[in-house]
C-alpha positions as CSV (number, residue, x, y, z in Angstrom):
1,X,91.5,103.5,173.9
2,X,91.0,103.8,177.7
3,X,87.6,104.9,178.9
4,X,88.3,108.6,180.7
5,X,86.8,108.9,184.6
6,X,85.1,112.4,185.2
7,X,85.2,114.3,188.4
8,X,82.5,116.0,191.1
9,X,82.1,119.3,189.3
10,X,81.3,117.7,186.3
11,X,78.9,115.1,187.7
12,X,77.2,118.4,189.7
13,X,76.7,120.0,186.4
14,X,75.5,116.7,184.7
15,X,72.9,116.3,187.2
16,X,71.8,120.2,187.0
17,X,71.0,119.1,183.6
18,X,68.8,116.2,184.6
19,X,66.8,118.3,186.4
20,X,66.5,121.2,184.5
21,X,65.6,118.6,181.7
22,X,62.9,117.0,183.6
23,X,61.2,120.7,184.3
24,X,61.6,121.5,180.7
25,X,59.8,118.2,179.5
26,X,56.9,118.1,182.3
27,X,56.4,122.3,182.3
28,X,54.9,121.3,185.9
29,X,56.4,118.4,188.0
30,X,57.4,119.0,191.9
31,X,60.5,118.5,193.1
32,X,59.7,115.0,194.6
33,X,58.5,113.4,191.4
34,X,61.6,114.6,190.0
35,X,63.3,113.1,192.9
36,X,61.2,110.0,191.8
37,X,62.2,110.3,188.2
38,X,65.9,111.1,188.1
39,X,66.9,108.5,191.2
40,X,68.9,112.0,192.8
41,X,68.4,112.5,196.6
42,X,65.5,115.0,197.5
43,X,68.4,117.1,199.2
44,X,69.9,116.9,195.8
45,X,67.1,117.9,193.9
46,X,66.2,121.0,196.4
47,X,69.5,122.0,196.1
48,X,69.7,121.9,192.6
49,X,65.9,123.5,192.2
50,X,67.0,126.4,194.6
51,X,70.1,127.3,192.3
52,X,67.7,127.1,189.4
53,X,65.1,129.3,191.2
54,X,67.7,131.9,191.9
55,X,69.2,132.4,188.5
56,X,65.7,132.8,187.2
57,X,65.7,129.3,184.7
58,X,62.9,128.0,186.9
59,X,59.4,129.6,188.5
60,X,57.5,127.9,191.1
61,X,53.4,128.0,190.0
62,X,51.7,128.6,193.6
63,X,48.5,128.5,191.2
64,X,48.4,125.2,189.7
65,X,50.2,123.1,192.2
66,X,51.4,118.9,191.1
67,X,49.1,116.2,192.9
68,X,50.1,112.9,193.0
69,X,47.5,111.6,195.3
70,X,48.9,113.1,198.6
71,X,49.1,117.0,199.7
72,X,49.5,119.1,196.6
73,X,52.5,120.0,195.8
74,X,54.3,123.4,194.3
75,X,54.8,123.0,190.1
76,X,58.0,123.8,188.8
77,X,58.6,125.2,185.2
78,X,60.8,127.0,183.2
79,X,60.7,130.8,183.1
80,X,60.4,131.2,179.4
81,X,61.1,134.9,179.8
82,X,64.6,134.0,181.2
83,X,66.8,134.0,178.5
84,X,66.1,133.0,174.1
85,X,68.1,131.6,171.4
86,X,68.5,132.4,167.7
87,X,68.3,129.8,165.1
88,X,69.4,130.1,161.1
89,X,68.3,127.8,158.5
90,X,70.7,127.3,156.2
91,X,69.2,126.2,152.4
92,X,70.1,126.5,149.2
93,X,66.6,128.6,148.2
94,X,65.8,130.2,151.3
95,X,67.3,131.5,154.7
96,X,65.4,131.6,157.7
97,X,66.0,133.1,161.3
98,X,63.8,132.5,164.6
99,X,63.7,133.9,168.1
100,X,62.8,131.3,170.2
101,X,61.9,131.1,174.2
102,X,63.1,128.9,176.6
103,X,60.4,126.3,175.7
104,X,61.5,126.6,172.0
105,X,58.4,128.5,171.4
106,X,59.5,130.9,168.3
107,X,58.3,134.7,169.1
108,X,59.7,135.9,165.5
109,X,60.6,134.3,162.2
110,X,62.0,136.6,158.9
111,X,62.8,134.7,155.3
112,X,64.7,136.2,153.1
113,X,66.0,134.3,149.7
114,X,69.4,132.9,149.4
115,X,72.0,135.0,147.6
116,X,72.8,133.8,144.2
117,X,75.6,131.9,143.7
118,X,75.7,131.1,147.2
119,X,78.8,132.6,147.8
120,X,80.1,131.6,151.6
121,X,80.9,135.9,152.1
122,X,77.6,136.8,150.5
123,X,75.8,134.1,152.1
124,X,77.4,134.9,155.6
125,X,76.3,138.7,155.0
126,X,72.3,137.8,154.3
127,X,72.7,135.6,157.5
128,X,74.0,138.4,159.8
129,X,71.5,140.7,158.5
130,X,68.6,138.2,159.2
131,X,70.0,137.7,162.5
132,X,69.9,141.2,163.5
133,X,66.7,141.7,161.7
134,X,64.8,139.3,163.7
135,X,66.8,140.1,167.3
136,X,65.3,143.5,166.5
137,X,62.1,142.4,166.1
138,X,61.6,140.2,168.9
139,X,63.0,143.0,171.1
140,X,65.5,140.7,173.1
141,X,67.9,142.3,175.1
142,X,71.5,141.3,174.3
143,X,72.4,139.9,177.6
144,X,69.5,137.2,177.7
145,X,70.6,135.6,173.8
146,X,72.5,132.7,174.9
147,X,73.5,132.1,171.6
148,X,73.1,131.0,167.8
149,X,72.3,127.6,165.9
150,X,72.8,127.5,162.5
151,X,70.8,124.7,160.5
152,X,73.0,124.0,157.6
153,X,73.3,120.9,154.6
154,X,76.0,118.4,155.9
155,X,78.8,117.6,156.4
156,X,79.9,119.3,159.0
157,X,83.0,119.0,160.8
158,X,81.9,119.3,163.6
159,X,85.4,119.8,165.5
160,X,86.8,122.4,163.7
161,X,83.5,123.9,162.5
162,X,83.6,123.7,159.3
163,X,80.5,122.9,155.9
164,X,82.4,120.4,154.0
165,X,81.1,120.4,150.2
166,X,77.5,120.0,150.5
167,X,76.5,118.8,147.2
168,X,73.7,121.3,146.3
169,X,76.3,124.2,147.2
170,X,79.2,125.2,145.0
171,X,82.6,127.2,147.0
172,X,81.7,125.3,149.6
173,X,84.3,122.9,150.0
174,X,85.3,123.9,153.6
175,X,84.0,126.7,154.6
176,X,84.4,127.9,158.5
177,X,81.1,128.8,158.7
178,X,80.9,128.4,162.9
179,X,83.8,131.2,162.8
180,X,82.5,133.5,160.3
181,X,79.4,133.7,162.0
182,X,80.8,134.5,165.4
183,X,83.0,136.9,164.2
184,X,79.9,138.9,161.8
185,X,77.5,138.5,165.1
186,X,79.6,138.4,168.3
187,X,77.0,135.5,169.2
188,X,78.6,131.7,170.6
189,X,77.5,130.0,167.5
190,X,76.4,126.5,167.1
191,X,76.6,124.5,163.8
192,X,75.2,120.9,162.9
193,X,73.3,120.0,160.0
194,X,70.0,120.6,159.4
195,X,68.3,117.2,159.8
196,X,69.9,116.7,163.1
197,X,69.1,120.0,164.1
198,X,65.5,119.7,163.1
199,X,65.3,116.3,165.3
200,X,67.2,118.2,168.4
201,X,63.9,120.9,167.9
202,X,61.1,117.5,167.5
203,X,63.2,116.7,170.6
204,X,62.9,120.3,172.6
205,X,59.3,121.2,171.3
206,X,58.4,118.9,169.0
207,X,56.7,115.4,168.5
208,X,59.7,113.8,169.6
209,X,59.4,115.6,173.2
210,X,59.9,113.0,176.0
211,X,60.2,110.5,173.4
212,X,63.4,108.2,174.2
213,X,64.0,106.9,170.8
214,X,62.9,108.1,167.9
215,X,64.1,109.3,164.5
216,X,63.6,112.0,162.1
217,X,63.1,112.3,158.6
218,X,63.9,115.8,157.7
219,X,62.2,116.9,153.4
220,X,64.0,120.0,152.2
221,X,65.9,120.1,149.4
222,X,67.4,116.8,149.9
223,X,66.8,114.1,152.7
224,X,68.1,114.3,155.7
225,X,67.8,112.5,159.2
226,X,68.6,112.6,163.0
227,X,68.2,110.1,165.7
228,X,67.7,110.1,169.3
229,X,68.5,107.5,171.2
230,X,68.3,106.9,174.6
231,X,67.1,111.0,175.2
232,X,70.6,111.6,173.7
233,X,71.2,112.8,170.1
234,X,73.4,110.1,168.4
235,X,75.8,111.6,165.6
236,X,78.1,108.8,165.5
237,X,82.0,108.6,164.7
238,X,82.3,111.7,162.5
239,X,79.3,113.2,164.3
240,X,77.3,113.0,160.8
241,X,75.0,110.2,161.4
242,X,71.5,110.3,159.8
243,X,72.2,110.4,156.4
244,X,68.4,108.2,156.1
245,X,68.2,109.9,152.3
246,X,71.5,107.7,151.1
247,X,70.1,104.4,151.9
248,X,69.7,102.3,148.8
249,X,66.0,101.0,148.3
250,X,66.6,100.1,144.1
251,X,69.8,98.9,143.7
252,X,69.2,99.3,140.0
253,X,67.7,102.8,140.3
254,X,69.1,106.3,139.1
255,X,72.6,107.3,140.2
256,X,73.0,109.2,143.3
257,X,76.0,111.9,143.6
258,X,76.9,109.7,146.7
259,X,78.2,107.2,144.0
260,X,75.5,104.5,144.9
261,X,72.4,103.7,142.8
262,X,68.9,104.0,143.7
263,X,69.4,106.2,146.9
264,X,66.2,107.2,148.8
265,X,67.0,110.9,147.7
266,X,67.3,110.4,144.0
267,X,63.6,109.5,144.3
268,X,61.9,111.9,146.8
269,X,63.3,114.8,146.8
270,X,61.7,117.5,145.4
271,X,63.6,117.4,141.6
272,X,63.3,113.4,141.5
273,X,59.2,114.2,142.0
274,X,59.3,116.7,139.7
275,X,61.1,114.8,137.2
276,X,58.4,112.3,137.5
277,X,55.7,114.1,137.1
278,X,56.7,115.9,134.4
279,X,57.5,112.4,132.7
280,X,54.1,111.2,133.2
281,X,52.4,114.3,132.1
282,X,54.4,114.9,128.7
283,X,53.6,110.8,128.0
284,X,49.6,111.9,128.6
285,X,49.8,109.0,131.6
286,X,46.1,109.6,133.8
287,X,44.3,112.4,133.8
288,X,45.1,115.5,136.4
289,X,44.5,119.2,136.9
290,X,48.3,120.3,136.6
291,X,47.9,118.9,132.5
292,X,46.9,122.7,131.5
293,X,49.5,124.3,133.8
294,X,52.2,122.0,132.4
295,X,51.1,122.6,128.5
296,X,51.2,126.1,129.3
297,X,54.2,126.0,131.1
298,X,56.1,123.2,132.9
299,X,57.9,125.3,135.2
300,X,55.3,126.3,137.0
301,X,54.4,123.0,137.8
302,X,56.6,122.7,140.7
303,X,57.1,120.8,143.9
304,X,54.5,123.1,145.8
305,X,51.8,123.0,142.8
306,X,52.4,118.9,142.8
307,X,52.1,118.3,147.0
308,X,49.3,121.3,146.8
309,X,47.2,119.0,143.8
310,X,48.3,115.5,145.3
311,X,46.8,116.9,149.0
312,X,43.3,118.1,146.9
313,X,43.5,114.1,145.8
314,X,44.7,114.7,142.2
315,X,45.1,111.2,140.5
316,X,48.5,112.0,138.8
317,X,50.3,113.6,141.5
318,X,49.3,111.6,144.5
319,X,50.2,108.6,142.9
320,X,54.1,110.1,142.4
321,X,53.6,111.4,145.9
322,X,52.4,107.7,147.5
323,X,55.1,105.9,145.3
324,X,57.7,108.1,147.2
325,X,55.9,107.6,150.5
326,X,56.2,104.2,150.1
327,X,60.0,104.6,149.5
328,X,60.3,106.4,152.7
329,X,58.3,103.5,154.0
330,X,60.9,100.6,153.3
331,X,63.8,103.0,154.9
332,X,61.8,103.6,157.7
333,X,61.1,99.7,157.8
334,X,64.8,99.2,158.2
335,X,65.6,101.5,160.8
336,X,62.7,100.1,162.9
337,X,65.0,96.8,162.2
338,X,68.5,98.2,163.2
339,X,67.8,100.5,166.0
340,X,64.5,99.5,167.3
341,X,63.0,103.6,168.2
342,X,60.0,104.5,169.0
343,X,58.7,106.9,167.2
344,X,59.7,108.1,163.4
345,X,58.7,111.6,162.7
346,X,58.5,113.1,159.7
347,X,59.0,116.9,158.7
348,X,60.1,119.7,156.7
349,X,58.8,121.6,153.7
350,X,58.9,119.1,151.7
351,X,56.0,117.4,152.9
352,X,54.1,120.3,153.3
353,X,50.4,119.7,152.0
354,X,50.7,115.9,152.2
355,X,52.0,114.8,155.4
356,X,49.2,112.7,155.8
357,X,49.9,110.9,152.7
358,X,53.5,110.2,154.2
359,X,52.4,109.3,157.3
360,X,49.9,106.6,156.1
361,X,52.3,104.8,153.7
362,X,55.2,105.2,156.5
363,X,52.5,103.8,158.9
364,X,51.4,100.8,156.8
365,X,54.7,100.1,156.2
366,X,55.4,99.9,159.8
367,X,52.8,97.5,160.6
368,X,53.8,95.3,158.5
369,X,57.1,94.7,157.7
370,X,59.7,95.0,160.7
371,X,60.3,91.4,163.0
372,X,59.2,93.2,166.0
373,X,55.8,94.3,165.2
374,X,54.0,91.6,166.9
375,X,55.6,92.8,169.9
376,X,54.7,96.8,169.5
377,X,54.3,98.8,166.4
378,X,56.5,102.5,165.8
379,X,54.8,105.0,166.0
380,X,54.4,107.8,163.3
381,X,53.7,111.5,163.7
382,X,54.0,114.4,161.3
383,X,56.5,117.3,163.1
384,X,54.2,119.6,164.8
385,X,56.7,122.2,163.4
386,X,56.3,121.9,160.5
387,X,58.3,123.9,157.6
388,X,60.1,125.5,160.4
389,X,61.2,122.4,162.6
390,X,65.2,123.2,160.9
391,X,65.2,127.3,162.0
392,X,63.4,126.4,165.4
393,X,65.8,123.1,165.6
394,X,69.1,125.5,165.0
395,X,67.3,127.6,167.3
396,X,67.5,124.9,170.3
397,X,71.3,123.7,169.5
398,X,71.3,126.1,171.6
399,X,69.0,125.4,174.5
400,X,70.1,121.7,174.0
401,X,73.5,122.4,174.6
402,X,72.6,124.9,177.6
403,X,69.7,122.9,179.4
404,X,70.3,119.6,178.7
405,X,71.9,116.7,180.6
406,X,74.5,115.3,177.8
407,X,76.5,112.1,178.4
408,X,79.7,113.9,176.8
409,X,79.7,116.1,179.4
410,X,81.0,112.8,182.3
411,X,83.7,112.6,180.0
412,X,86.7,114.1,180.7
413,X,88.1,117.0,178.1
């Protein structure tokens, strides 16, 4: 395959990007350091800031002006105001919707429960609702929505736009879910799957903000993952790269639906820890404040009452919780060995209440294990968004694909 040139007007638009990128990451630089900081002209750059300034992206800050040592300078950032995006989380439980700024910076968020059955129409209909539910709140007015993201469980197909049977979702075997949504809405809609979009939002907003390799560990309902590499969000060959949760760490362990054995998902997500704990509590193994609840009635001893008794330091449940950890650990290990990032960050609901425990056993793990640790040590950092990095992630698809500079775009169509 020959390697396709590109052309001025794209190059003009690629560097627009750069700039616009370096605003949105500094939210006050001047437009020398970004001169400094991209390697474009000064001409360029004032050029490029004026455009910016004129189609109200960018504000100047005449009150808290850049000094690098010399005169102070005039701060650029983004107008915030200028323009928002919507973002849908797509999961099997639960829907979510957010109204995000221009910084990513969610101004409304509605839940509402996923229809039964999870019928692609049904499902479809909730989302639309939600949608218009939560423009309506955030008072937005039409022409400033620049678009859609939807968060949803992989694979996509990415071309045509399409959910290809996720495995927690029946009827979904190829569902045009990019499509139906544009049609119900009349909003450009953008569709990836959730882990990536939650690590494009770490990237926007997040703990992965100016970061330029990291990876992310997304805990919903299953495990997911994203990567950033070079400031660019890898996807690889079928654009579904990051599948961290189908690495095999006991080759003799339970059977994933994959069709490999001891898969990092068959033993952290939320079922496999339930699973466990039940086990240990019907066997009478340590003592623990969910043994009542659990004689009572095992269902309510679910993945929020274990994370919510393992994060109050119950014996029983944060050893099931630091056994996972530790899983997540010797993945983490290895992608510290293949791709040498930065930074691994870890989010989602399903950590909720015991991110710390995650972080430490990921950390230790880190510091110990990996051949280039006596040179630096990853870093590790809970997502600052929490259970909402996949909605606001969805949410900045959109900015992403708006604001910043992609090395697709020097390729020709």
């Amino acid at each position: 395959m020959r390697q396709a040139g590109t052309n001025l007007p794209k190059v003009g638009r690629y560097n627009r990007a750069v700039v616009l990128d370096q605003i949105q990451l500094c939210d006050g630089i001047s437009r020398v350091e970004i001169a400094q900081r991209t390697g474009l002209t000064p001409q360029s750059v004032s050029g490029i800031v004026r455009r910016l300034l004129d189609e109200g992206i960018v504000r100047e800050d005449h009150a808290n002006r850049v000094s690098s040592g010399g005169k102070p300078r005039v701060a650029l950032r983004i107008n915030a105001d200028a323009g928002s995006a919507v973002g849908v989380h797509f999961d099997p439980v639960e829907l979510t919707c957010a109204v995000v700024d221009l910084l990513g910076r969610p101004m409304v968020v509605k839940r509402r429960p996923t229809p039964p059955g999870t019928d692609p129409a049904e499902v479809v209909a909730a989302m639309t609702g939600l949608v218009a539910e939560a423009l309506d709140a955030a008072a937005v007015p039409p022409g400033r929505v620049l678009g859609l993201g939807v968060a949803s469980p992989g694979p996509i197909d990415q071309d045509l736009g399409l959910v290809v049977s996720p495995p927690n979702l029946a009827h979904w075997t190829r569902v045009p879910l990019q499509e139906m949504l544009h049609d119900s809405t009349g909003l450009p809609v953008t569709l990836d799957n959730d882990a990536t979009a939650a690590a494009v939002g770490e990237r926007w907003s997040g703990a992965g903000r100016g970061v330029a390799n990291f990876a992310y560990f997304f805990f919903g309902t299953g495990i997911g993952g994203g990567l950033v590499l070079n400031h660019q969000v890898y996807r690889g060959g079928s654009l579904n790269a990051g599948e961290f949760g189908h690495s095999s760490v006991l080759p003799d362990g339970p059977e994933c639906y994959c069709g490999d054995r001891g898969c990092l998902e068959t033993l952290v997500s939320p079922s496999a820890i339930v699973t466990e704990v039940h086990r240990r509590l019907a066997r009478g193994c340590g003592a623990s404040v969910l043994r009542e609840a659990f004689e009572r009635d095992p269902g309510s001893v679910d993945h929020a009452a274990i994370r919510v008794a393992a994060g109050a330091g119950d014996p029983l449940a944060a050893a099931v919780i630091d056994e996972a950890a530790g899983h997540v650990g010797s993945v983490a290990v290895s992608l510290a060995n293949f791709v040498d990032v930065d930074l691994i960050v870890l989010g989602g609901r399903g950590i909720e209440h015991v991110e710390k425990r995650y972080v430490d056993a990921v950390s230790s793990a880190l510091a110990a294990r990996p051949l280039a640790r006596h040179i630096r040590l990853v870093g590790v950092a809970p997502s600052p968004l929490g259970a909402d990095a996949a909605v606001v992630g969805g949410a900045a698809l959109v900015l992403h694909a708006t604001y910043s500079p992609q090395l697709s775009a020097l390729v020709a169509d």
